[in-house]
Every structure is written in structure tokens, then in C-alpha cells.
C-alpha positions as CSV (number, residue, x, y, z in Angstrom):
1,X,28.1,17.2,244.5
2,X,31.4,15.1,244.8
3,X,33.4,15.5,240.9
4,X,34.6,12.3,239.3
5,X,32.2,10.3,241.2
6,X,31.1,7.3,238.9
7,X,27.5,5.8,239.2
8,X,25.0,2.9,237.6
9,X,21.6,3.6,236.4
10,X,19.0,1.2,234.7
11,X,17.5,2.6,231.1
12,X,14.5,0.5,230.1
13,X,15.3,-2.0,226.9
14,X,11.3,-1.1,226.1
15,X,12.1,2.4,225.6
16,X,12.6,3.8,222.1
17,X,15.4,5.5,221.2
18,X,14.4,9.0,221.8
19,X,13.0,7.9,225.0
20,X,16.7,6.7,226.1
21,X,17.5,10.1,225.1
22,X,15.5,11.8,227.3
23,X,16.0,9.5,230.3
24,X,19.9,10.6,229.7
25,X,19.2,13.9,229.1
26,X,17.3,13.8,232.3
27,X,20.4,12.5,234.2
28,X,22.8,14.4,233.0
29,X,20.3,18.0,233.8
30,X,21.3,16.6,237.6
31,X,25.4,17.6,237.0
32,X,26.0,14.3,236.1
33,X,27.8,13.0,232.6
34,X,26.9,9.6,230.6
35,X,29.9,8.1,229.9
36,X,28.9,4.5,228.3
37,X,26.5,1.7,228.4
38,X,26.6,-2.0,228.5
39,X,23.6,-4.8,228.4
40,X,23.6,-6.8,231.2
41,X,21.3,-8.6,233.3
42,X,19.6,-6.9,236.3
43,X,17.5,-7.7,238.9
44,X,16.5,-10.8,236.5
45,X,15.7,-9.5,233.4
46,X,18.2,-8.0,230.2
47,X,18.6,-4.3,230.1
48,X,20.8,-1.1,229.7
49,X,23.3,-0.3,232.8
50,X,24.6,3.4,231.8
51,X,27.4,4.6,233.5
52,X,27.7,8.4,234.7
53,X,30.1,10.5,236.2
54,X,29.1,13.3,239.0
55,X,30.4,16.6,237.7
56,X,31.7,19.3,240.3
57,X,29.3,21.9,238.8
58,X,27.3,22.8,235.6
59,X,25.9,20.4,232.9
60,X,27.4,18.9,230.1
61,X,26.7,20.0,226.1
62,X,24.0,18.2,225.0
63,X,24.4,14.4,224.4
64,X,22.7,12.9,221.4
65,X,22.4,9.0,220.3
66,X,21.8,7.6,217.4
67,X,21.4,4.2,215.3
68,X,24.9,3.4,213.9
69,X,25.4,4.4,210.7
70,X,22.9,7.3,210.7
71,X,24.4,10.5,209.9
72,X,26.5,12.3,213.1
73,X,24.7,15.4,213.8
74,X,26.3,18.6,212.8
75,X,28.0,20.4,215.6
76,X,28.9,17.2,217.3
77,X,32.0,14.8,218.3
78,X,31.6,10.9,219.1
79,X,31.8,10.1,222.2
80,X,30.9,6.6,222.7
81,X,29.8,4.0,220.3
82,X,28.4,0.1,221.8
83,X,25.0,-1.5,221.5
84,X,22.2,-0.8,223.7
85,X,18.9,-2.8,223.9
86,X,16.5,-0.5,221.7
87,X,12.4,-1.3,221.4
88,X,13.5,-4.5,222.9
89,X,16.0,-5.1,220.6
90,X,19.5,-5.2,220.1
91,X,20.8,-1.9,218.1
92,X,24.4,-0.6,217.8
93,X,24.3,2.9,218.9
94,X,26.5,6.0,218.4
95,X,26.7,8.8,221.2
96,X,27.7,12.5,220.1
97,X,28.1,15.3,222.3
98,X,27.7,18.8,221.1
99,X,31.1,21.2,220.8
């Protein structure tokens, strides 16, 4: 797998947010590492577009996301914060990975 190799993926608005956290988790299993989302309109309908970067081996730590303002797990740094649709709703999320 090429390192620093930065790719688009589609997570489902529908999907609740431990749902988005699996599909990332999913992901990022492959040796990849989510680095952000935006909302944005895709092959005609509203949705997440995550980015992720191809890592040159291993996994990252475990990424976790929450609803903003919820507590920051313990163990954890931010890594991203934005708004990602959420049970077909708008919802400002936090991202922490673990350290």
C-alpha cells in the first residue's frame, strides 16, 4: 500500500452515529487513516464525503466520534471537529483518537 495516499469515501447520512463509527473503523482496519469529513452532495443526494489517508503499514489507534459537547473520552486527543449528517440530520461532531 502506497503511504500518504489520500482517498474519498461515502458514509451514509441515515446511519447513526455508532454506525459512522464502525463504517470508519472498518476503513481504517484496511491501513488507511480518517482524516476529516465534509457534507456535500453526491451522486444526487446530501451525504458524508470522509477523507482518508493510505498508511505504509499498520493501523491507526482507535478513532472515536462523538456529538459536540459530549464529554472527550479518556485516553484520547482531538483530532478533528466539523459537522457530519447524523440520523439524517445535521450534528456537529468531535473526532478523538486514542494515545
Amino acid at each position: 500500500m502506497v503511504e500518504n495516499v489520500e482517498y474519498k469515501r461515502e458514509i451514509k447520512g441515515e446511519y447513526p452515529l455508532a454506525q459512522i463509527n464502525l463504517e470508519i473503523s472498518q476503513e481504517e482496519a484496511r491501513g488507511t487513516e480518517f482524516l476529516d469529513s465534509t457534507v456535500s452532495l453526491y451522486e444526487d443526494h446530501i451525504t458524508n464525503i470522509a477523507n482518508f489517508k493510505r498508511l505504509s503499514h499498520g493501523i491507526p489507534k482507535k478513532l472515536a466520534l462523538v456529538k459536540h459537547g459530549q464529554t472527550q473520552p479518556d485516553g484520547t486527543e482531538p483530532v478533528w471537529s466539523g459537522v457530519m449528517i447524523v440520523d439524517n440530520k445535521n450534528e456537529a461532531v468531535s473526532a478523538y483518537r486514542a494515545t
